[in-house]
N, C-alpha and C positions, 0 to 999 in steps of 0.2 A: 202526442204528435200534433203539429200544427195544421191548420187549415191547409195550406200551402203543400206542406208535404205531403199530407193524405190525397190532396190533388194530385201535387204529380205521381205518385205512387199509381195510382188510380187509373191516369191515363199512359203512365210507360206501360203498365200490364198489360190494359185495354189495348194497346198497339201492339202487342206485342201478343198478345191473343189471335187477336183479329189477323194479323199477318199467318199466324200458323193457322188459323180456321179459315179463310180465307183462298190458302193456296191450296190446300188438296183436302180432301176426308180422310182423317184416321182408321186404317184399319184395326179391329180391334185385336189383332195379333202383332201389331209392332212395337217400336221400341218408347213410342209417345203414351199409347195407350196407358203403358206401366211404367212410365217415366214417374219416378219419388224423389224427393227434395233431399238433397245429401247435404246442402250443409243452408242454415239462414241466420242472418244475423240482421237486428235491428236496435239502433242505438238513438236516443234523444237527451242532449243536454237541455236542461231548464236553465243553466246558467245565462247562456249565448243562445240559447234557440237554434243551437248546430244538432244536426243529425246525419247518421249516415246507416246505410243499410245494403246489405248482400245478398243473394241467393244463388243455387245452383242444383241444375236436375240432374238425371244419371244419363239424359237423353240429349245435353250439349247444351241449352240453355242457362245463361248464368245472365245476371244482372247484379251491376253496384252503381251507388249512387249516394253523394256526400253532396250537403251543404249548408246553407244558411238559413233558414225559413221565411220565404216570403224576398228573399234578397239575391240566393246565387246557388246555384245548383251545376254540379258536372258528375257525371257519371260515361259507364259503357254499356249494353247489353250486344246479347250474341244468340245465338242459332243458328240448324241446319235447317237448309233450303229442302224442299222432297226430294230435288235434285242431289241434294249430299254438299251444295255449295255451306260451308261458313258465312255467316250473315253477322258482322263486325259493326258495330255503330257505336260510334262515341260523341258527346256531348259537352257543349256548357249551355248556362241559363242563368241571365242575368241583364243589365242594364240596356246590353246591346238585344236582348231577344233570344232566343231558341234556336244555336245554331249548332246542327247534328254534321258528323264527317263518319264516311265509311264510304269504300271502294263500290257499293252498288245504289248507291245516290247519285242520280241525274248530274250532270257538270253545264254550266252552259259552252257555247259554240267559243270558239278563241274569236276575239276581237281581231278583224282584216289588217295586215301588216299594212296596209298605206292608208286609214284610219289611225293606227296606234304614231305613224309618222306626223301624220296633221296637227294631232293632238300634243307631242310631242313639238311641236313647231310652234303652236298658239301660245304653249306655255314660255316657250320661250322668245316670243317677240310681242310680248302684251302692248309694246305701244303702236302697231301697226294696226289689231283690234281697235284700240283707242282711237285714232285715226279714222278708221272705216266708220265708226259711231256718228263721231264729228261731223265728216261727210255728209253721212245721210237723215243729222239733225239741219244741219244749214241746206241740204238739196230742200227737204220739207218744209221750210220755213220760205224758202226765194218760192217754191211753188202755190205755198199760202197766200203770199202777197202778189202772186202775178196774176190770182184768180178773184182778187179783189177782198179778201179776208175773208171769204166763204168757201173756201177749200175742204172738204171733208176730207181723210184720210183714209186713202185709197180708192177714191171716186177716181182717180186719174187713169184708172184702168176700165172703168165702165164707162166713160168719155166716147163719143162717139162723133164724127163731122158731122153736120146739119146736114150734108148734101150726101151723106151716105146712106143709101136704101136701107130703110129696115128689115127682119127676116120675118117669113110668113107670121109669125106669132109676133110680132112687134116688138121683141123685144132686141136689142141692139148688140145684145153680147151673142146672140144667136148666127148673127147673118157669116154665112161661109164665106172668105177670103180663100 
């Protein structure tokens, strides 16, 4: 078995440990307690460096898991929740990263329908973008040259009149209008 595989072997367990130690203490009269391994199987080609491997208890936990060593991995595992819920997760693992699906994985929030419209609108009028750019490359240049080519960028906001009170701290971006 490869580096690779005995890793992840290693940590699907470990997670998969941890989530059942984690969520309740077994009593020692349940079905975890004297849950036995009913069927396992573990295979490694030296050819290709493929491997793939199975398990399964009498208590609902099963896990499988095929791939490539060191390159691409997808599997599922399963369990019950204390609660009696089936706990589904399926996987790949490869180029893009470690990306698990199963109905009690986090989802994020929907993206705001007048967000997905904007965006939707930008993509389709890129030279209006282009445009605004242009803008406000020649607005920043006519303001470089009108302050005599010592213009800082963004100084035209801390700009303050000569004949404007300063605020108790002296500093000018302070004083209440």
């Amino acid at each position: 078995m490869s580096q690779f595989q005995l890793v992840a072997v290693l940590a699907t367990a470990a997670c998969l440990m941890c989530s059942l130690a984690v969520a309740q203490p077994v009593p020692s009269d349940s079905a975890d307690a004297h849950a036995e391994i009913r069927s396992y199987e573990n295979e490694l080609k030296q050819d290709d460096n493929s491997y793939k491997y199975q398990f399964e208890t009498s208590n609902g936990i099963a896990q499988q898991e095929q791939g490539v060593g060191g390159y691409y991995a997808s599997g599922s595992s399963q369990y019950y929740a204390p609660e009696g819920q089936l706990i589904q997760l399926t996987y790949t693992a490869d180029e893009n990263g470690f990306q698990p699906q199963g109905e009690h994985l986090p989802t994020p929030h929907p993206i705001p329908e007048a967000i997905l419209k904007s965006l939707e609108w930008n993509r389709n009028h890129p030279e209006e973008e282009q445009e605004e750019a242009h803008y406000h490359a020649a607005h920043e240049h006519s303001a470089h040259a009108a302050h005599g080519g010592h213009h800082q960028h963004g100084d035209q906001y801390l700009q303050v009149p000569a004949s404007a009170p300063a605020a108790p701290s002296g500093l000018p971006y302070e004083r209440k209008i």
